[in-house]
Residue frames as qw, qx, qy, qz and C-alpha x, y, z in Angstrom:
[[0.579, 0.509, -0.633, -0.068, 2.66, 12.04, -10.12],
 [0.366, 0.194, -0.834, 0.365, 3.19, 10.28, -6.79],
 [0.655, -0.557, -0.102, -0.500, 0.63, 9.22, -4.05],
 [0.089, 0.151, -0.929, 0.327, 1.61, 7.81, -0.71],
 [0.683, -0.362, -0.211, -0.598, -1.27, 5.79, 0.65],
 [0.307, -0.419, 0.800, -0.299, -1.38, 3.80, 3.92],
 [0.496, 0.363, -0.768, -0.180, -1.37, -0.12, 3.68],
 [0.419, -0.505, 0.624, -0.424, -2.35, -1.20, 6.80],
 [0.681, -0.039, 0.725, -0.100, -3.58, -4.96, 5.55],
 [0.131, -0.081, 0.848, 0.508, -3.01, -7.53, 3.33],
 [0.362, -0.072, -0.281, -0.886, -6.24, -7.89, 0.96],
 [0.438, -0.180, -0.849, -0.236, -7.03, -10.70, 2.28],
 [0.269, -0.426, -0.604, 0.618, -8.30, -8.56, 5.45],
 [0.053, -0.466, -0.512, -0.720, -10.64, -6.50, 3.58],
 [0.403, -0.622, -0.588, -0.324, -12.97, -6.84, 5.99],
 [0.511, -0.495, -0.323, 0.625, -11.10, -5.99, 9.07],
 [0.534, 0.058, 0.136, 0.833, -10.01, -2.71, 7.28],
 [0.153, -0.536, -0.315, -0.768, -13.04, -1.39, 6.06],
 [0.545, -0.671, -0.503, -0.022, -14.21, -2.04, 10.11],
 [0.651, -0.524, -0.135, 0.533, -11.44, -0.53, 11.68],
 [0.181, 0.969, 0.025, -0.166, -11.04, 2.45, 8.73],
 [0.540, -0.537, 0.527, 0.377, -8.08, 1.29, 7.12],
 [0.803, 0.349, 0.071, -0.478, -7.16, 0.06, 3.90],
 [0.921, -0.102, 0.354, 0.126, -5.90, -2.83, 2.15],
 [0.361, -0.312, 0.549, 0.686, -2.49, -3.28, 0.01],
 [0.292, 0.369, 0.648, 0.599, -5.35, -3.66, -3.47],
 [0.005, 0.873, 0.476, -0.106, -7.45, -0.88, -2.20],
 [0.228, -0.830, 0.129, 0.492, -4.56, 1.48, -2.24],
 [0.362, -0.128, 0.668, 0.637, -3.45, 0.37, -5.36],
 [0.319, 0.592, 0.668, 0.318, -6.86, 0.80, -7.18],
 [0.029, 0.932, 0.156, -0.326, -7.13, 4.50, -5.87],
 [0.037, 0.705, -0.332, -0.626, -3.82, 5.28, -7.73],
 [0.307, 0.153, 0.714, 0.610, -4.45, 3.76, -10.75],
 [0.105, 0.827, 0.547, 0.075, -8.10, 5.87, -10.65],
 [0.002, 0.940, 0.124, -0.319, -6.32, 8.80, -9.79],
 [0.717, 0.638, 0.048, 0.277, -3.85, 7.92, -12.87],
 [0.367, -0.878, 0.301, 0.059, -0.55, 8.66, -11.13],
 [0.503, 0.636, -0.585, 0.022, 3.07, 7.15, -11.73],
 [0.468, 0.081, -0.794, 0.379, 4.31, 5.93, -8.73],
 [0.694, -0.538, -0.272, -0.393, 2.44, 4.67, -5.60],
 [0.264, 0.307, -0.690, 0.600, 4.24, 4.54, -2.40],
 [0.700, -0.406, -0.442, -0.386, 2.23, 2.57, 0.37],
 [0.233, 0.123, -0.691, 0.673, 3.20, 2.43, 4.33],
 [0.478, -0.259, 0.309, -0.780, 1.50, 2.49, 7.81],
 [0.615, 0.033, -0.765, -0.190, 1.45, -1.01, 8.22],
 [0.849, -0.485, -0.206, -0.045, -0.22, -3.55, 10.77],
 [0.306, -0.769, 0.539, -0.154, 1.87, -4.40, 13.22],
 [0.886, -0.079, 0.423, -0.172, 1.47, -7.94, 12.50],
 [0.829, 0.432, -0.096, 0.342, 3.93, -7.76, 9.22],
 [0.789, -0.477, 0.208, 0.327, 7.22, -8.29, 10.05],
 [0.368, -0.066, 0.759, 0.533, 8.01, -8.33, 6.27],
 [0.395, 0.685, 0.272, -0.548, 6.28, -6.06, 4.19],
 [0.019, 0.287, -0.774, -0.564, 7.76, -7.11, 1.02],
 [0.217, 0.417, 0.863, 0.188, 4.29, -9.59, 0.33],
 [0.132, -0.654, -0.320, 0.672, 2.89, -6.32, 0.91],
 [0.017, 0.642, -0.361, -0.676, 4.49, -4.54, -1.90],
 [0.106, -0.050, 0.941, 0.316, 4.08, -7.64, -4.07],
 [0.037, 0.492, 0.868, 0.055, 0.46, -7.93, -4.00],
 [0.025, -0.772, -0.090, 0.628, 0.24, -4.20, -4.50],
 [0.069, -0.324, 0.679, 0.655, 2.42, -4.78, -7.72],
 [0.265, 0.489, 0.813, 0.173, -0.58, -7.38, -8.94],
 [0.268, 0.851, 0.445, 0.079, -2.67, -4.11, -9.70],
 [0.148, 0.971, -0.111, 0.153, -0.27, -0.85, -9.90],
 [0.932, -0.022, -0.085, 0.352, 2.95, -2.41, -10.41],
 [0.427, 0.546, -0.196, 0.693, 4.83, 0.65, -9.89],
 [0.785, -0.596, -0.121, -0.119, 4.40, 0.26, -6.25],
 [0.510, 0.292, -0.645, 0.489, 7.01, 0.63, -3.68],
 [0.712, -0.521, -0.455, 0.120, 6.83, -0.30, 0.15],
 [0.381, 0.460, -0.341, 0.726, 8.48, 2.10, 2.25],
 [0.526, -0.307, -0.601, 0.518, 9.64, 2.45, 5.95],
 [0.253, -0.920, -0.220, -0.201, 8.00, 5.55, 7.92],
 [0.376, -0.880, 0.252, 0.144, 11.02, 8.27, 8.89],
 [0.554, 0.051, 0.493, 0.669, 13.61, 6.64, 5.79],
 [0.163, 0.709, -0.202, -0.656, 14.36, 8.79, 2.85],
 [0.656, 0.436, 0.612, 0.068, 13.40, 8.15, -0.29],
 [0.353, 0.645, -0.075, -0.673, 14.86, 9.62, -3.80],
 [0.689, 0.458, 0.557, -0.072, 12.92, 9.05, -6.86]]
């Protein structure tokens, strides 16, 4: 019902991601819509966002039940 997948770049760094074994805010979104889940929780960001809210947003564009969330917070659903 819930996947957490890591986020490390926006999509528009596709390319970096797939070099460096990461993946991107739509890549993690298409896996849980393939793997037909509810909610998608996405973390393990670059360092380079400050603001991971565009993050979450551009996640929403394909598996709008999408939530951004801080490594070592609690979370109930």
């Amino acid at each position: 019902d819930l996947l957490y997948h890591e986020a490390t770049f926006e999509h528009a760094l596709a390319d970096k991601a797939a070099k460096t074994g990461h993946s991107t805010t739509v890549e993690a979104a298409r896996i849980a819509a393939s793997a037909n889940v509810q909610q998608l929780l996405i973390g393990h960001y670059s360092s380079r966002y400050q603001d991971v809210s565009f993050l979450e947003s551009e996640a929403q564009t394909v598996f709008p039940n999408t939530r951004a969330v801080v490594e070592g917070q609690y979370y109930a659903f």
